[in-house]
C-alpha positions in Angstrom: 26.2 12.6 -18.9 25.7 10.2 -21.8 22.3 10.4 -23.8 19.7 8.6 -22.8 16.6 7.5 -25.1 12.8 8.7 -24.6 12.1 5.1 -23.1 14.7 6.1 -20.2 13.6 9.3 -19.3 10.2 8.6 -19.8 11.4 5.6 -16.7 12.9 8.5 -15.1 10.0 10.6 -14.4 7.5 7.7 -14.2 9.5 7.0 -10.6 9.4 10.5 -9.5 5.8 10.7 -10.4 4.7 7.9 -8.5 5.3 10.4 -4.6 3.1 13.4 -6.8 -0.3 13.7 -6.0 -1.3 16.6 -7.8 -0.1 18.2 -11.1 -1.8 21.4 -12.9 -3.7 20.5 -15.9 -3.9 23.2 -18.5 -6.2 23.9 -21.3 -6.6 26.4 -23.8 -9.7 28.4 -23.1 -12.8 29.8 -25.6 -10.7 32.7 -25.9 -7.3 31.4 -26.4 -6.4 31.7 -22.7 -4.7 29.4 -20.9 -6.6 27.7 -18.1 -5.0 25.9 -15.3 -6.3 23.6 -13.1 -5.3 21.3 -9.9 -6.2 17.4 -10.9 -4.8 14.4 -8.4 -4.1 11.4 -10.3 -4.9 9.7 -7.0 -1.4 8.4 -7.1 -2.3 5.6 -9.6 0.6 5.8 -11.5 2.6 3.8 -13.6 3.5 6.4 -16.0 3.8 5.5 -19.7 2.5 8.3 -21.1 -1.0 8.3 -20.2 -2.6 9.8 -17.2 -6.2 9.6 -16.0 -8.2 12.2 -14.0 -11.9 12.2 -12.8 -14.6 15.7 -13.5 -17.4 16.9 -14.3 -18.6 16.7 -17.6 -20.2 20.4 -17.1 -16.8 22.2 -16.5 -15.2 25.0 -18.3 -12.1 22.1 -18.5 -14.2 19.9 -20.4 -15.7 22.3 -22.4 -12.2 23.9 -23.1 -11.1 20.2 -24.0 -13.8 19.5 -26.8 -12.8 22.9 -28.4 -9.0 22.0 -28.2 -7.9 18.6 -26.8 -4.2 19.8 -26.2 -3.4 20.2 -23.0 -0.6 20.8 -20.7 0.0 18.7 -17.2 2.6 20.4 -14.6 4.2 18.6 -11.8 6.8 19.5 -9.1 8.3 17.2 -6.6 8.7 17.7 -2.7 12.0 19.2 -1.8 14.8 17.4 -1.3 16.9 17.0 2.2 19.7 19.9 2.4 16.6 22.7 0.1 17.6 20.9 -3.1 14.3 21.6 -5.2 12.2 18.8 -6.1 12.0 17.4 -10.1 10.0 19.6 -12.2 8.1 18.0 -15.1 6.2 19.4 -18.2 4.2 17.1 -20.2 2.3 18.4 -23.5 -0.8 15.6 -25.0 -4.2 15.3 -26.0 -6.8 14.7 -23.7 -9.6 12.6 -24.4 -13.1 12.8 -22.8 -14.0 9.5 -21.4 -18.0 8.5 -20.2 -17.1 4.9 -20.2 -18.3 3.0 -16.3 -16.3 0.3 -17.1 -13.1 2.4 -17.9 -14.4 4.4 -14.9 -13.6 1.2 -13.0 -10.2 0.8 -14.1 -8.4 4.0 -13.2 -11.2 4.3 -9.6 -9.7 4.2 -6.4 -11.6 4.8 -2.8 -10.0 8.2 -2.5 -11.8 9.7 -5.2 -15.0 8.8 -3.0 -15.0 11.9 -1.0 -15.2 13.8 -4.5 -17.8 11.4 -6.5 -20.6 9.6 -3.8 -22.0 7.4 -6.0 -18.5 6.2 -7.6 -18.8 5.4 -11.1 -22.1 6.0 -10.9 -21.8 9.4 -10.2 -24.2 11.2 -12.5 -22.1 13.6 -14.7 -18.8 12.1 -14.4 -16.2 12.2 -16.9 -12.6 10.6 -17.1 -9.9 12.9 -18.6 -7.7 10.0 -20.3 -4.4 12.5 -21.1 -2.0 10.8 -24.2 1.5 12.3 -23.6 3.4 13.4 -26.8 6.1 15.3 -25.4 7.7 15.7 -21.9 10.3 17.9 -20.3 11.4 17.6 -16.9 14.8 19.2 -14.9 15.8 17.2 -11.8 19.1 18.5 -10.3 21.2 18.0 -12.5 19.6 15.5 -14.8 17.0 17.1 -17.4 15.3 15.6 -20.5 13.1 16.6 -23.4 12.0 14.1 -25.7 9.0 12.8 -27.6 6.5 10.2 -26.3 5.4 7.2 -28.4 
């Protein structure tokens, strides 16, 4: 297999994130744990290194995240036909702790209704904006690790 560069594989697991909902967000906690938590990214993707999630401002992730903005997001993909395993991605970044509504706007979709009821408005609403620096990912036989921007 011949080399590819970041941009490729970066193209790479932008497809195979677009059918994964979910991915583990982890943070380091006040204790130097490692906390990890379920985030959807409400399948609003068109990955290029930066990924957006909706919270509380009032969590123990947000908290974690003004102590230590590095954070961890991990991702598998459904199986594949035959049991073949489904890509597995790592991504390592900073995560920044957006109260912008007009950001808000940008990255909200109806979905995220059922977990916000006043949409943007939602008092105590936060937007995790996630600025990949590294990523990892094993799909089969392809795999890649490589810096991001």
């Amino acid at each position: 297999m011949a080399d590819k560069t970041p941009q490729q594989h970066l193209s790479h697991i932008a497809e195979a994130m677009k059918d994964i909902d979910f991915v583990m967000l982890n943070t380091h906690t006040k204790d130097g744990q490692i906390g990890a938590r379920p985030m959807s990214n409400n399948r609003q993707v068109d990955y290029d290194g930066d990924s957006y999630y909706f919270t509380w401002h009032d969590c123990l992730m947000t908290k974690d995240i003004e102590r230590d903005p590095k954070v961890g997001l991990s991702l598998q993909g459904a199986p594949r036909e035959g049991g073949a395993p489904g890509i597995f991605i790592a991504i390592e970044g900073k995560a920044e702790i957006v109260k912008d509504k007009a950001q808000f706007a940008e990255h909200w979709t109806k979905d995220l209704d059922r977990w916000f009821e006043d949409g943007v408005d939602t008092e105590g609403l936060v937007m995790l904006h996630v600025h990949a620096t590294r990523a990892a990912y094993w799909d089969g036989e392809e795999e890649g690790d490589f810096d991001i921007g």
